[in-house]
C-alpha positions in Angstrom: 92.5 82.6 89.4 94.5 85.6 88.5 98.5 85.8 90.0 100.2 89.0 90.6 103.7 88.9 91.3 106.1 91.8 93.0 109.4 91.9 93.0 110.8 94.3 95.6 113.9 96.0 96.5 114.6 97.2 100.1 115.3 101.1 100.7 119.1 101.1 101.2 118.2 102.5 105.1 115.7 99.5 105.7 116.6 96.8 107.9 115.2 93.5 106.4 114.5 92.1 109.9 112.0 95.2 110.8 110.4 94.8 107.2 110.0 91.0 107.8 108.8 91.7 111.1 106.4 94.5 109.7 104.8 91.8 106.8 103.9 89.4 109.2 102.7 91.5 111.7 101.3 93.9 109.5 100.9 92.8 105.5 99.8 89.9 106.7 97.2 91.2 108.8 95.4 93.9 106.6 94.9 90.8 104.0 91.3 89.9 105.9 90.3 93.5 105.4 90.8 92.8 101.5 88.1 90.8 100.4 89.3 90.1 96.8 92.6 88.3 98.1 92.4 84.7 98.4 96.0 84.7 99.2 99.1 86.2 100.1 102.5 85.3 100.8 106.2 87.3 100.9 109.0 85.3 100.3 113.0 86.2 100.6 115.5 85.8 97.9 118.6 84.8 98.9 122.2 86.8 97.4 119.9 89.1 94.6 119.6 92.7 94.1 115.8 91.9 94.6 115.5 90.9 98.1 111.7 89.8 97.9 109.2 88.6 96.4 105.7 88.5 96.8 102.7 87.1 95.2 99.0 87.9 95.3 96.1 85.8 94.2 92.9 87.1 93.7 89.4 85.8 91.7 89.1 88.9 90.5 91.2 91.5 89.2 88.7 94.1 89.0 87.8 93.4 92.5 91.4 93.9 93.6 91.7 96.9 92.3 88.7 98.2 94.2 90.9 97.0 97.3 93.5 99.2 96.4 91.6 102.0 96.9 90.5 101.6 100.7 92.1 103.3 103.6 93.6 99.4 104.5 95.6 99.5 101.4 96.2 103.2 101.6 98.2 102.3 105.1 99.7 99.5 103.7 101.3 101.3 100.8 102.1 104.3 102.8 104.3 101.8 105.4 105.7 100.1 101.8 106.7 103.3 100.6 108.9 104.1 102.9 111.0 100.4 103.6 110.6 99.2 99.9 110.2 99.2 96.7 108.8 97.1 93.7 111.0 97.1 90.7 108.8 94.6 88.5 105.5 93.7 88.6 103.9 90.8 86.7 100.5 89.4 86.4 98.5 86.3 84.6 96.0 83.8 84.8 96.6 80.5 86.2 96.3 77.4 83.8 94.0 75.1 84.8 93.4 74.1 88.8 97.2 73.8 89.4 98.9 70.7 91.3 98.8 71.0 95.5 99.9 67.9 97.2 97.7 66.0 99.4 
């Protein structure tokens, strides 16, 4: 299982409530029309210079990267673009199955 994780900055002019609004209306939505994401989540930080967070799990990062160039990501970039930013970007392999309570 492969991890990418985004850190993101809001556009000076953004209002975080319309970008939170748009990635669960939105983000969220386009995910099903990525096949190679098994999952998908945005998550606020609290008093930081990066105001999000967001992490993507694929099987595959091959396959993702096909997804990135479809007209569904092209959209979701293009909206992105213009509230946000990602200042960092990291990626790895989980190890091992990972822990999930019951």
């Amino acid at each position: 299982m492969e991890l990418i994780v985004h850190l993101i900055r809001l556009h000076a002019d953004t209002d975080a409530a319309a970008f939170e609004s748009w990635v669960r209306e939105v983000d969220y939505a386009t995910c099903p029309e990525l096949p190679s994401i098994r999952s998908f989540s945005v998550q606020r930080i609290p008093d930081s210079p990066r105001h999000y967070f967001e992490v993507i799990q694929v099987d595959d990062l091959a396959e993702f990267e096909r997804d990135t160039r479809t007209p569904a990501f092209a959209r979701l970039v293009a909206a992105f673009d213009g509230m946000a930013a990602v200042t960092t970007e990291i990626a790895g392999t989980r190890v091992g199955p990972g822990y999930y309570a019951a």
